[in-house]
Structure formats: C-alpha cells, structure tokens
N, C-alpha and C positions, 0 to 999 in steps of 0.2 A: 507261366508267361508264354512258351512254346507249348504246341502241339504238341502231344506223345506223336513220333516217329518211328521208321524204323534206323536198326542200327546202323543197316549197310549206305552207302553216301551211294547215290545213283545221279546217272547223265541221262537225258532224256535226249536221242535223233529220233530224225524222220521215218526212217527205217532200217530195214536189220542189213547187216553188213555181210562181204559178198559170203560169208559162212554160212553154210545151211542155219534156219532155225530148228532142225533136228538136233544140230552139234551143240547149239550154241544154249539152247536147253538144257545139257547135262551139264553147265558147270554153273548154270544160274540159280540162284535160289532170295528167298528173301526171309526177315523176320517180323512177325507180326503178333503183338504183346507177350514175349516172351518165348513162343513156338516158332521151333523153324519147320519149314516147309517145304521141299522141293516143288517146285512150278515150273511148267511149262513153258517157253518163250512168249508166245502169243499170252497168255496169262496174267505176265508180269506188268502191272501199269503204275507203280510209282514213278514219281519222276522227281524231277533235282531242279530245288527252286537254292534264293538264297534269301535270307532273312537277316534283319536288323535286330539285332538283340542287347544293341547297346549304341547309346548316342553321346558325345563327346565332343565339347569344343573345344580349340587350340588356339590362343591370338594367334596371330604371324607378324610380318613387319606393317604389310599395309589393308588387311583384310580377316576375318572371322570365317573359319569354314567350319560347316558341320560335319562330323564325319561319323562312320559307321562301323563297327568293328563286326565282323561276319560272317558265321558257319555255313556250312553246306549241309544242310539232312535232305533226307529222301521222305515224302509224304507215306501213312501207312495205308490208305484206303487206296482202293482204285477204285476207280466211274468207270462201269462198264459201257456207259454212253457214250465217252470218248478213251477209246480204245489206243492207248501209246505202245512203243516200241522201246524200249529200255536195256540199257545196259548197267549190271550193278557192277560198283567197285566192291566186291564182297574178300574182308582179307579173315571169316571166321577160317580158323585152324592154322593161321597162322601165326609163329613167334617173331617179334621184331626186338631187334637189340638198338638201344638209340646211346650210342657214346658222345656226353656232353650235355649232361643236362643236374643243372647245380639249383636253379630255382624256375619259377613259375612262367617267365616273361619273355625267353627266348624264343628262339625257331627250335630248337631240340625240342622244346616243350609242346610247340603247338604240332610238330611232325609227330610226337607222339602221342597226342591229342586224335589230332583226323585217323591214325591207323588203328589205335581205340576205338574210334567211331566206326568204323568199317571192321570192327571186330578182330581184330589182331591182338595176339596176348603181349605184355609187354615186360619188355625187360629194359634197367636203364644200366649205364655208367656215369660215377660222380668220381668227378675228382677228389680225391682222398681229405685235402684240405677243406672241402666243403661238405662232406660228406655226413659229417655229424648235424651240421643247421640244419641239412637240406631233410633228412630221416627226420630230426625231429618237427621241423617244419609240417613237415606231410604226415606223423603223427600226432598230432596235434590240431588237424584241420587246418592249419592256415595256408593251405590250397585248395582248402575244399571248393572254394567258388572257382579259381580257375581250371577246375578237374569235371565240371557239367558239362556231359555231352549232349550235344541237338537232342537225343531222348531224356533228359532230363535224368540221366544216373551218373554216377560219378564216373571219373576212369579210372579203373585199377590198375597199378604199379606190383605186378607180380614180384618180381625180386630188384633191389640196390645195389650193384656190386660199386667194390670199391676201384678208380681204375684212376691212372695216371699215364696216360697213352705216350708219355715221349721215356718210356725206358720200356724195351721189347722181354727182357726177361730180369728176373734178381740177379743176376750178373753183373748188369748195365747199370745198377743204381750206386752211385758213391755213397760212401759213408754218411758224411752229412744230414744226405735225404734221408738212411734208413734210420739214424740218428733221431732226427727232427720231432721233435715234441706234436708238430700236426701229423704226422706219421702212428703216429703210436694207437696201438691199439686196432690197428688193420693190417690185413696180410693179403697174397695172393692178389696186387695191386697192378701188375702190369702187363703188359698186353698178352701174352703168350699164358698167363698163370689165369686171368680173368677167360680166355677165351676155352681152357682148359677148365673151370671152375661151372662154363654155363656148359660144357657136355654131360659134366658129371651130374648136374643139376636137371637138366633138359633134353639132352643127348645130341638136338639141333638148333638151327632156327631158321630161316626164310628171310629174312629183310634185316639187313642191318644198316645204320645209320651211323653217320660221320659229323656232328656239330661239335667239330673242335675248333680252335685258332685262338693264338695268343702269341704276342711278340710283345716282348719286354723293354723294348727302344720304339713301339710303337710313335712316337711324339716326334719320334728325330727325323729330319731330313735323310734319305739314302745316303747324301755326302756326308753324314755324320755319324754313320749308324756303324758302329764296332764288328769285326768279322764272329765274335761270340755274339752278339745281338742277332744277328744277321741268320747266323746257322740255326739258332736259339727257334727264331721265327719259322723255318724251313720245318726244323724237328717237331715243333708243335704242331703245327698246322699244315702242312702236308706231308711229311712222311709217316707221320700216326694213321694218316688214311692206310698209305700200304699197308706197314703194319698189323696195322686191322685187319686188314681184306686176307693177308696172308695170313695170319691163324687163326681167323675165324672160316676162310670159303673151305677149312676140310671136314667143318660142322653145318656147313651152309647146305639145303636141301637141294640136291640136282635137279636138274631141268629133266623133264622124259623127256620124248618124241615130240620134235613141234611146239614145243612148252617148256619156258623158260618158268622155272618156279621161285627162283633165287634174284633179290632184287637188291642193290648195295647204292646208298644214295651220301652227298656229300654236298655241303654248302660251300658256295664259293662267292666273289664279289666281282665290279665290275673294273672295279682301280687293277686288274689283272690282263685287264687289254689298253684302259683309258687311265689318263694321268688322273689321281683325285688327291691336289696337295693337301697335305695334313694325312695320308693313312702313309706311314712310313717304317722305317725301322724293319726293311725287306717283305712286310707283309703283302706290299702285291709282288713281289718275287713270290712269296708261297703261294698266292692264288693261281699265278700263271702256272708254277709247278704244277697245283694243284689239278688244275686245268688237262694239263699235258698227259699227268699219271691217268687222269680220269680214261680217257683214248687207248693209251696204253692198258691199262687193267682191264676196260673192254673186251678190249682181245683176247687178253689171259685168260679171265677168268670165266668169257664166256665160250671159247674152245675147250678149255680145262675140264669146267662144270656146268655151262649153258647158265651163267648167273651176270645179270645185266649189270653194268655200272653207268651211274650217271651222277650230273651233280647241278643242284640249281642255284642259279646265280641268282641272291634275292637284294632286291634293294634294302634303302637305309631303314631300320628300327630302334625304334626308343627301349633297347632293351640295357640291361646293368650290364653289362659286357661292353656295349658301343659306348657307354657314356663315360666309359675308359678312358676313351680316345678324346675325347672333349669336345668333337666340332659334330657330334652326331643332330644335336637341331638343326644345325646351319646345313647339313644334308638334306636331312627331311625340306625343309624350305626350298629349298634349290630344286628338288626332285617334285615338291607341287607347284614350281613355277615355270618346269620346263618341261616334265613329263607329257606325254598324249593326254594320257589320263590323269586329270588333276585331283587327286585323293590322295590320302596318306596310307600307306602300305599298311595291310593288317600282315599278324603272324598266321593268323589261320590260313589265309594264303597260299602261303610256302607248305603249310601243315597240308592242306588239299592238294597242293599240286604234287608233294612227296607221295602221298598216299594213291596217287594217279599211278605215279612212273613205280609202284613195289605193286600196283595190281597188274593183271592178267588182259588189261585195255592199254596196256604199255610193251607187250610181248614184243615186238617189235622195235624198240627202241631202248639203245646202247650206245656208249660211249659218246653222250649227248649232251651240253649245256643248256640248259633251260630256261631261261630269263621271267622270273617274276617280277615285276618291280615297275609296274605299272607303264611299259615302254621307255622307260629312263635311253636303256642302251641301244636305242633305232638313232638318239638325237644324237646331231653333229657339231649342233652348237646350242649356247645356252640364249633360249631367246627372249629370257629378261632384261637383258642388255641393253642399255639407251641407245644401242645403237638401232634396233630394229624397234624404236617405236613409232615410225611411219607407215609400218608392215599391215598394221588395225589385224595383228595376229590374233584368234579369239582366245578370251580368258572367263574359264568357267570357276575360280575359287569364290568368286562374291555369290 
C-alpha cells in the first residue's frame, strides 16, 4: 500500500541551520534499501511528508467526520532537480526503554513505534499482571498489523522485562503482592532489579520512556477520594517517573561536549493545570506533580549527566486504559468541538513528537511541556456552548 521508505523519520526546512554544513554532516546519514550510508549535507534530499494510511469514521452527536490515522516516513529517492535541505531524526544505535506498554493501542505503543521507525532498538516494560497476554499476544502475531512501520517491516521488540514501577526494590513489596497468583512466575519485577536486569542485558540505553498512570479512585470526586487512593495515584503515576530516572540515569548514555545524548520523556494530561470533571481520585494531583518533578529532574539529571527530561502533555485517546475512566468519548467529542484543529487525536502523534524531543533536533530542549492535542490547551472556553452561537465561529467537522 505505502511506498518502500527510508527508516529514519525526516523534517524538511528551508535551509540549514545557523551550524555549519560541515558539522552538520558528520552526524547525518540516511538508509536506502537496507544500506546505510553516510552522506554529505548538501546530498541529503529526502523529506517528510505525512500520509493517510488509514480511513475511519466516528458518528458524533450532530455530525460524521472522516478521519485519518497517520505516520510520518521519510521519501527514499531524492530529485536531484529539486535540491532540499533536511534534517533527519536518525535514532539508529540507539536503545530506548519504553515503561508502560501492556497492549497495542496506547501512546507507550505508538512512542515506541516512531523510535522504531527512526531506528532505535527497543526495549519494553509490562506490567507483571499483564505480562503473560501481552508476550503471548506479540507471539502469536496478534500485533502484527499494529507493529508496520512506514517501510513496511514489522518493529521488533528486542527484550519484555517484567516491571511494576510503584515498588522501587523487593523490600518495598508486601507479602500479598509477592504472594499473588499474577505474580507468580516472574522475578526481578521492580524498578531498581529491572533497571539492574537491562545493564546486565545491555550495559546501557539512551531514551527512556515513562507511559505509566493509574489511580484506583479514579471515578471519585477529590472530595471523595480516600488518602490511600489518593497517595495510591501519586505512587503510580508520578513518583515511578523518579524512580525510573533514578536507577536507570547511571545506565543512561552521557551527553559529551555540546551534546546531550540522553533523552527521558513522560506523559502527562491537561486536567493538571485545567479542571476536567470526571478525571479524579488525585489523578490531576499526579499530573501536576508529574508536571513539577519534570522541571526539577531537568536540572538533575541534566547537570548530573547532560540527559534532557521532558514530558508531553497529549490529548484524549480511545485507548483501554482511558476507557477505564468511562467519559473518554465525551472527551474526544469535546476536544473536536472546541479544539483549533477539528480532528480526532491519532497516537502516532505523541509516538512522532516523543521521537522529536529523544533526537539530536531537540538538543536544546529540557524540562519542557509539550502539548500535542490538537490545540485543546490555547482554549479558554468551550465554544460549543449556546451561549456563543451568534459568534458564526467557523466549524470544520461536517
């Protein structure tokens, strides 16, 4: 159906940025049916389109939209008659560890999709409970169609570890859990044993990834929500980021001179600044922590090790994790009737813009919130409201 492409995801400017094209040369390269090649700057002329590769329609309350679910590849030819200036997102030789990815349909999945695509080897974390469907799932093919990348080969999932990011060593785990019948049969499950498990395995990695969150009082009002629920939400969902970043940044690859190598990326939501009733049970308390540590771990980790942290705040998705929470349509709805951009949020999305901020076209950027979500978070008010319909505000979903 798609063009054979190359593997590296590429942005096409005008021209080259204020770094020499001598410099900018030695770390660009591209891959062309299976050969890599180092190339020249001036040489380089793929460029970065986006393509429909899948079409989808959604009723809504008063309208049918079509909509488009969407990768970024890089073309493999270049026309020497028009001569472009490109910059590749190239992540070959690098290891990503993506903690949080249980099936096919999330953002963990599609972030670890685009760093596939741009050539990063991958490594995941599953939660232990889930860990058996999800292996045998992905043995089995029944991922195979969501595992095509823009070149048309699958992604490979180098290693599964098993991991439960809210207990930092076997010390911290009670009885119960190591008890627990979905326990059984895994070991070296929590953050300090897993992060120890990928040196021994790997020795390092470059890009690690945070797509956790889960609160257990989700559904409750804050006024209702138990100080165990509450802390429950905290320890899942943002303190596992620390966690994370602390035993994994002394396996994390250092940044040299001028070059940040190391990239740590974490999802976040918008109910962490704006009220969104129905997400409760302290989870925008997590976010906003979440939020805060991102700032803070910046700083640490990029004095410490020159390794950038950021986290991208991605609108609502129809994935089995949000539909948890039960109001996840009536988001989506809300967000194509108020957003700039009247489209439904794809995952690949957040999976390209992850894969933006762990490349070397992101050097520069740390301890940053990053808003995917089609302009959701610019509006100040919702303008499907009767109240503004004398405004003849335009509406693109018909």
């Amino acid at each position: 159906m798609a063009a054979t492409v190359a593997s590296s995801l590429q942005i096409v400017i005008a021209r080259p940025s204020m770094l020499s094209t001598k410099r900018i040369s030695s770390f660009c390269s591209t891959k062309f049916g299976g050969d890599t090649r180092r190339l020249s700057w001036n040489r380089l002329a793929s460029s970065c389109h986006v393509s429909s590769i899948q079409h989808f329609c959604r009723n809504f309350t008063s309208t049918t939209q079509k909509l488009q679910k969407v990768f970024t590849k890089a073309q493999s030819e270049a026309d020497d008659s028009k001569p472009a200036s490109v910059l590749p997102i190239d992540l070959r030789g690098k290891r990503a560890f993506i903690a949080g990815v249980a099936d096919d349909n999330g953002y963990g999945w599609a972030i670890a999709k685009s760093l596939a695509a741009a050539g990063a080897e991958i490594l995941v974390g599953t939660w232990v409970p889930a860990l058996n469907i999800f292996e045998t799932s992905l043995r089995r093919g029944k991922f195979d169609e969501s595992r095509v990348l823009p070149d048309g080969s699958l992604m490979e999932i180098t290693k599964v570890y098993p991991l439960d990011a809210v207990f930092d060593s076997l010390e911290d785990v009670p009885e119960d859990i190591k008890t627990n019948k979905r326990y059984a049969g895994s070991s070296k499950w929590t953050v300090s044993e897993v992060a120890e498990s990928v040196k021994e395995d790997f020795g390092s990695i470059d890009i690690l990834v945070h797509s956790l969150a889960n609160g257990p009082e989700v559904t409750k009002p804050l006024l209702e929500t138990t100080r165990r629920g509450y802390l429950a939400a905290i320890s899942a969902s943002s303190y596992s980021y620390v966690s994370l970043l602390k035993h994994f940044l002394p396996i994390m690859n250092p940044g040299m001179y001028l070059v940040s190598r190391g990239s740590s990326i974490s999802l976040t939501y918008i109910a962490s600044e704006r009220i969104i009733p129905g997400y409760g049970g302290g989870m925008s308390s997590a976010k906003a922590a979440l939020e805060s540590d991102t700032r803070v771990l910046a700083f640490e980790a990029g004095r410490k090790q020159k390794v950038r942290v950021n986290t991208v705040s991605a609108g609502p998705l129809r994935s089995r994790a949000a539909k948890a929470i039960g109001f996840i349509d009536m988001m989506i709805d809300y967000s194509l009737a108020n957003a700039p951009l009247q489209k439904e949020l794809s995952a690949d999305e957040v999976g390209n813009t992850a894969a933006f901020l762990a490349s070397p076209l992101a050097s520069a950027i740390t301890g940053a919130v990053i808003y995917v979500d089609n302009g959701l978070n610019a509006m100040g008010v919702g303008v499907d409201s009767p109240i503004f319909k004398d405004l003849n505000i335009p509406n693109n979903t018909e």
